[in-house]
C-alpha positions in Angstrom: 57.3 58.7 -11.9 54.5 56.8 -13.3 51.9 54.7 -11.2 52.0 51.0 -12.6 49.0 48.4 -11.9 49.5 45.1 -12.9 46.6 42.6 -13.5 45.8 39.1 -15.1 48.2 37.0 -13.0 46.3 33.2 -11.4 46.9 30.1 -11.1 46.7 27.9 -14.2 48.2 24.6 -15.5 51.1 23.8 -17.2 50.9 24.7 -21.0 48.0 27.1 -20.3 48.1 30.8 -21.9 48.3 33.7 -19.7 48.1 37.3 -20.5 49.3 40.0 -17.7 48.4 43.9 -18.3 50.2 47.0 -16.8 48.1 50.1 -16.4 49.8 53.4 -16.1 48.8 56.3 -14.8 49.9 59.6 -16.2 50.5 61.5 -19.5 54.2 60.3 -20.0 53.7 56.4 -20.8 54.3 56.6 -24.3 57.8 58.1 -23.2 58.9 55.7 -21.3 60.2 52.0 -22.4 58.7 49.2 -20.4 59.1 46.2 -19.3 58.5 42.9 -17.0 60.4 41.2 -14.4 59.9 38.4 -12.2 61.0 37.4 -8.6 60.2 33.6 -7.9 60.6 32.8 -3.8 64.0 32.0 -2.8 65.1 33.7 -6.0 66.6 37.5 -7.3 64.3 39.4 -9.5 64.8 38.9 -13.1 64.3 40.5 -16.6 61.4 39.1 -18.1 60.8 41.3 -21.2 60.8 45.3 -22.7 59.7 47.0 -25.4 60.7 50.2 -26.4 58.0 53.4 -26.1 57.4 53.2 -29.8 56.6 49.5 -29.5 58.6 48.5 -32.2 61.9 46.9 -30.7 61.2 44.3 -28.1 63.9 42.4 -26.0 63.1 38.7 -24.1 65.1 36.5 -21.5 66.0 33.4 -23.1 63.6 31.6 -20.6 60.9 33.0 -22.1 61.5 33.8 -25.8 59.4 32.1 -28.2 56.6 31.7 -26.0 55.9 34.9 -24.7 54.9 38.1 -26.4 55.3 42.1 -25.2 53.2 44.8 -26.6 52.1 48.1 -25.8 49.0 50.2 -26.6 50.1 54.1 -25.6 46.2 55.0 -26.3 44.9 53.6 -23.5 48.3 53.8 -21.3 48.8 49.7 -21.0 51.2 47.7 -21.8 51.1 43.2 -22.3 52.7 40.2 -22.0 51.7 37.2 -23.2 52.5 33.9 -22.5 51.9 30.9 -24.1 52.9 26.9 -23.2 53.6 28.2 -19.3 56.1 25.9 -17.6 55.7 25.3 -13.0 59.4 27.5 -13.7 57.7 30.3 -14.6 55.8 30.5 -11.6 56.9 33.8 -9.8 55.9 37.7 -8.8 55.6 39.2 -12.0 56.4 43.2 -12.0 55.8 45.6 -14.5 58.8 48.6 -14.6 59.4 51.8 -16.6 62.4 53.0 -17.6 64.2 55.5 -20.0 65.9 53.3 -21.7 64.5 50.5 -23.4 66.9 47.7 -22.2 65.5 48.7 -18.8 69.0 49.0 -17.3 67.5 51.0 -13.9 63.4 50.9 -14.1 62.8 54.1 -11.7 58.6 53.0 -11.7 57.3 49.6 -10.8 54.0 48.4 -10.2 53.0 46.0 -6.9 53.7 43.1 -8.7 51.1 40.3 -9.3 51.6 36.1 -8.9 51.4 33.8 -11.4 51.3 30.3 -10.3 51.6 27.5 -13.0 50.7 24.3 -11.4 52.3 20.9 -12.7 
């Protein structure tokens, strides 16, 4: 299993950009699809985003498509997510996962999770 770190996460205003990064640890990242959920309190985690280890097929929630944008750099083991116009909804744990498959059916690596707070 790989080691995930999240980073990038804050508190910023409604409409503001954000962009979270997920470090990995280990030789395997460019193996492995990845991907981003969220858990908001009160709420079940949820699929955020993936992208598939080549980078080149990528797959959004509808809450987020059109604003946000997944990318991966297997040089330097990281992986992205940007997001652009960010709504007070969007305001949750964010959690970066690994999985084999890139629809990220049954992550088996997650990082800590970082908070995003989007203030109205």
């Amino acid at each position: 299993q790989a080691q995930l770190v999240e980073s990038g996460g804050g508190l910023v205003q409604a409409g503001a950009s954000l962009r979270l990064s997920c470090a990995a640890s280990g030789r395997t990242f460019s193996t492995y699809a990845m991907g981003w959920f969220r858990q908001a309190p009160g709420k079940e985690r949820e699929f955020v985003a993936a992208i598939n280890y080549r980078g080149t097929i990528t797959y959004y929630a509808d809450s987020v498509k059109g604003r946000s944008t997944i990318s991966r750099d297997n040089a330097k083991n990281t992986m992205y997510l940007q997001m652009n116009s960010l709504k007070p909804e969007d305001t949750a744990v964010y959690y970066c996962a690994a999985d084999r498959i890139a629809t990220m059916p049954k992550p088996d690596s997650w990082g800590q999770g970082i908070q995003v707070t989007v203030s109205s």
